[in-house]
C-alpha positions in Angstrom: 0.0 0.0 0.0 1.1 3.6 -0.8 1.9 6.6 1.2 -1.4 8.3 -0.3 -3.1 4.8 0.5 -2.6 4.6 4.1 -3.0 8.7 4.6 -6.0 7.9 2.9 -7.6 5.6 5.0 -5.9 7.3 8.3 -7.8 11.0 7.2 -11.4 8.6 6.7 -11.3 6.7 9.7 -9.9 9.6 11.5 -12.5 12.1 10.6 -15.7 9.6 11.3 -14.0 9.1 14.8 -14.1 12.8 15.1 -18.0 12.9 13.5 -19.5 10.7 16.0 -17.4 11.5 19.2 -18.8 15.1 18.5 -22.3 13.9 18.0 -22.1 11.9 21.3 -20.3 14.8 23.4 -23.8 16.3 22.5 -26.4 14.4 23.0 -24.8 13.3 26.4 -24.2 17.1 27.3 -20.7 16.9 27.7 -17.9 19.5 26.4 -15.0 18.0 24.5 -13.6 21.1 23.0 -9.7 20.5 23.6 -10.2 16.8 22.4 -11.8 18.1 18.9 -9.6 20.7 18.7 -6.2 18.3 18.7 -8.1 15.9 16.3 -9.0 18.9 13.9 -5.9 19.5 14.0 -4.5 16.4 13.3 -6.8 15.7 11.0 -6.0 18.9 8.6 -2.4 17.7 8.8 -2.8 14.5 7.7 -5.3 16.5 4.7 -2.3 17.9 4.1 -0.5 15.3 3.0 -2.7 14.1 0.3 -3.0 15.2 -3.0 -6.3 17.8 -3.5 -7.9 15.3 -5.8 -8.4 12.8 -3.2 -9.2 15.4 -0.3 -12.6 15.3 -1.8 -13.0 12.2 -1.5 -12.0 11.9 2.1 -14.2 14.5 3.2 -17.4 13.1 1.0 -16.6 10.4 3.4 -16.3 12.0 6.3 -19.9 14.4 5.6 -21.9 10.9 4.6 -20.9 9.6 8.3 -22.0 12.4 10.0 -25.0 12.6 8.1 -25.8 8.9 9.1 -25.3 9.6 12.5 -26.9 12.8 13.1 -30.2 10.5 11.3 -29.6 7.8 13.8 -30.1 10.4 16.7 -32.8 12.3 15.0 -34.6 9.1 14.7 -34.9 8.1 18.1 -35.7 11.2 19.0 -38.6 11.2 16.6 -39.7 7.9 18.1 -39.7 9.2 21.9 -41.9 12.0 20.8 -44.3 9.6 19.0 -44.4 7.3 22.2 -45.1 10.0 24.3 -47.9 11.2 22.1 -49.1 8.2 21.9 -49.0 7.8 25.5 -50.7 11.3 26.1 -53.5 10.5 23.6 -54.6 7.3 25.5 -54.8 8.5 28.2 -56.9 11.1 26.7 -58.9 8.6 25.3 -59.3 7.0 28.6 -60.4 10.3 30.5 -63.7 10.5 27.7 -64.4 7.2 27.9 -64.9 7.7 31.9 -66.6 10.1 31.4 -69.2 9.1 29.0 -69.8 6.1 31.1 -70.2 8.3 34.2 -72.7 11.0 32.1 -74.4 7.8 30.6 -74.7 6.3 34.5 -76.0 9.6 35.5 -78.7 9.7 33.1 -79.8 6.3 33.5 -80.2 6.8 37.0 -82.4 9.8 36.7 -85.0 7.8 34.6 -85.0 5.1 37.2 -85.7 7.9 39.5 -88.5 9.5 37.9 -90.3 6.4 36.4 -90.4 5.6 40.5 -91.4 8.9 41.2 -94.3 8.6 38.4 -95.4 5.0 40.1 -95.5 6.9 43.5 -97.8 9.6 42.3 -100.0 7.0 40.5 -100.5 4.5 43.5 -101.3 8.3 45.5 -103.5 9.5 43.3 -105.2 5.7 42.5 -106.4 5.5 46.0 -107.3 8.9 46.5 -110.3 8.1 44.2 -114.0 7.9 45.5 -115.4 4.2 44.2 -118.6 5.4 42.3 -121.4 3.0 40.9 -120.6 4.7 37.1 -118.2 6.7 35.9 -118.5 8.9 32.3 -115.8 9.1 30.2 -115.0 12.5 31.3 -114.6 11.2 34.5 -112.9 8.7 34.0 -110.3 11.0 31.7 -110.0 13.3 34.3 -108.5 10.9 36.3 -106.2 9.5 34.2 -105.1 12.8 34.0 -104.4 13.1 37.9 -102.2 10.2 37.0 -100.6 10.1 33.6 -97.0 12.8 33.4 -98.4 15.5 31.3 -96.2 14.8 28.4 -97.1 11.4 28.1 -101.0 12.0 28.1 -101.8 12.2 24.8 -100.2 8.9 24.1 -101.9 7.5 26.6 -105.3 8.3 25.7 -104.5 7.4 22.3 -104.0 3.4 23.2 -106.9 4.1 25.2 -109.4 5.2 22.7 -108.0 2.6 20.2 -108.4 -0.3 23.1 -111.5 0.6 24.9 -112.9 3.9 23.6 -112.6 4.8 27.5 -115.0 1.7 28.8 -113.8 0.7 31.7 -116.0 -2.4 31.5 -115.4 -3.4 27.5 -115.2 -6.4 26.8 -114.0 -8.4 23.6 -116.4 -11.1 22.7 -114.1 -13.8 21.0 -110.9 -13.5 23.4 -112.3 -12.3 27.0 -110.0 -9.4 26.8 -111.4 -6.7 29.0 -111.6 -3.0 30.4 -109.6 0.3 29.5 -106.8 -1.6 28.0 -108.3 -4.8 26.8 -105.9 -7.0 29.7 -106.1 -10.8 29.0 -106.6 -11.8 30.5 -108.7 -9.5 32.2 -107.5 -11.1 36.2 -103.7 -9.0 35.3 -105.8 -5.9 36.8 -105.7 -7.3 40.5 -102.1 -6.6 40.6 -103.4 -2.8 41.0 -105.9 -3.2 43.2 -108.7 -5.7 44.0 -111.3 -3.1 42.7 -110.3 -2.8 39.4 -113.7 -4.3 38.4 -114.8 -1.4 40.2 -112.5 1.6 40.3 -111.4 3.2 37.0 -108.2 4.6 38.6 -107.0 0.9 39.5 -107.4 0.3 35.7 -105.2 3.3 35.0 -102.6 2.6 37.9 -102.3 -0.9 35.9 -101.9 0.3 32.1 -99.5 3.0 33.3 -97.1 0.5 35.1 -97.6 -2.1 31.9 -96.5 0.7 29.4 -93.6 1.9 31.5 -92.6 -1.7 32.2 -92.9 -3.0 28.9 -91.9 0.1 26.9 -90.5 2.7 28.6 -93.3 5.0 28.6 -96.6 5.4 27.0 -95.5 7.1 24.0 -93.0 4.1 23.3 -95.9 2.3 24.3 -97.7 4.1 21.6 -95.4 3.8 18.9 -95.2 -0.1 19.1 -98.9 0.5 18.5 -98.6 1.8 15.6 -96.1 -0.3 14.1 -98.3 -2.9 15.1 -102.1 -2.2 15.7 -101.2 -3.8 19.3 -99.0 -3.3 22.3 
């Protein structure tokens, strides 16, 4: 090999030594400056020594080697960030989940609350009723008034006049079904009250519990009707 050979490969390796201890020294924090210095200088005179046509290609050398190094650090660095982000948006995630879960929880529980509120009211008001020996369908409207929430009313009345046309004592000829809401069979009343035979209002108390119980509410109640000319 040489002279220019082995100056060659001396200025090379000497020069990515130099690339990557700098690199290093930075990303650790630490200052190097008299080390770099000597090896600058060492490095120039052993550039020195070789013919300017094959400088260039000793310092191509020496730039691709930084290059690749500076990428290596800039790469892990871009994949801490992206962890962390990552990291940060999960737990973002998390905190919406928890608290769609809680609003959900929160809502659900106010239903439960008011559909036992709205059974209170209707055993109340149920009893509060005078038994008469007839009722008109006024009357007998007026109560379930007392007794049905006032947004749910019109629903209500609207199973109603389909079922019974308000006749607490109708009765279907083929099946036995029987009373405001056509129960069958028509013994499903007592769970209201043993006057539902009777007492209008325990005929109410009953079809308001069914609807909430099977449906939700009267209007669900209502549209299951519709869908189906029965509930």
């Amino acid at each position: 090999m040489s002279r220019i050979s082995v100056r060659g490969f001396a200025v090379a390796s000497a020069t990515a030594v130099t690339a990557v201890g700098s690199v290093v020294g930075v990303a650790s924090g630490s200052v190097a400056q008299n080390n770099d210095a000597e090896t600058t200088a060492a490095d120039a005179t052993l550039l020195a020594d070789i013919p300017a046509g094959q400088q260039a290609q000793v310092q191509t050398a020496s730039l691709t080697q930084q290059a690749e190094t500076q990428a290596i650090a800039a790469d892990a660095s871009a994949k801490k960030d992206a962890e962390e982000s990552a990291r940060k948006e999960a737990a973002k995630t998390a905190v919406a989940k928890k608290e769609a879960a809680e609003k959900a929880a929160k809502e659900a529980k106010e239903r439960a609350e008011a559909k036992a509120a709205a059974a209170r009211d209707a055993t109340r008001d149920a009893s509060s009723f005078a038994v008469q020996s007839s009722y008109s369908v006024a009357q007998i409207q007026a109560m379930a008034r007392q007794m049905v929430p006032s947004s749910q009313f019109q629903c209500f009345s609207n199973i109603v006049n389909h079922e019974s046309s308000w006749n607490m004592h109708a009765t279907n000829a083929s099946s036995g079904a029987y009373g405001l809401f056509q129960a069958l069979p028509a013994s499903k009343y007592s769970s209201a009250g043993s006057d539902w035979q009777t007492n209008p209002a325990t005929q109410i108390k009953w079809g308001l519990s069914y609807m909430d119980g099977r449906y939700g509410s009267p209007c669900d109640a209502w549209s299951f009707w519709q869908a189906n000319s029965w509930y």
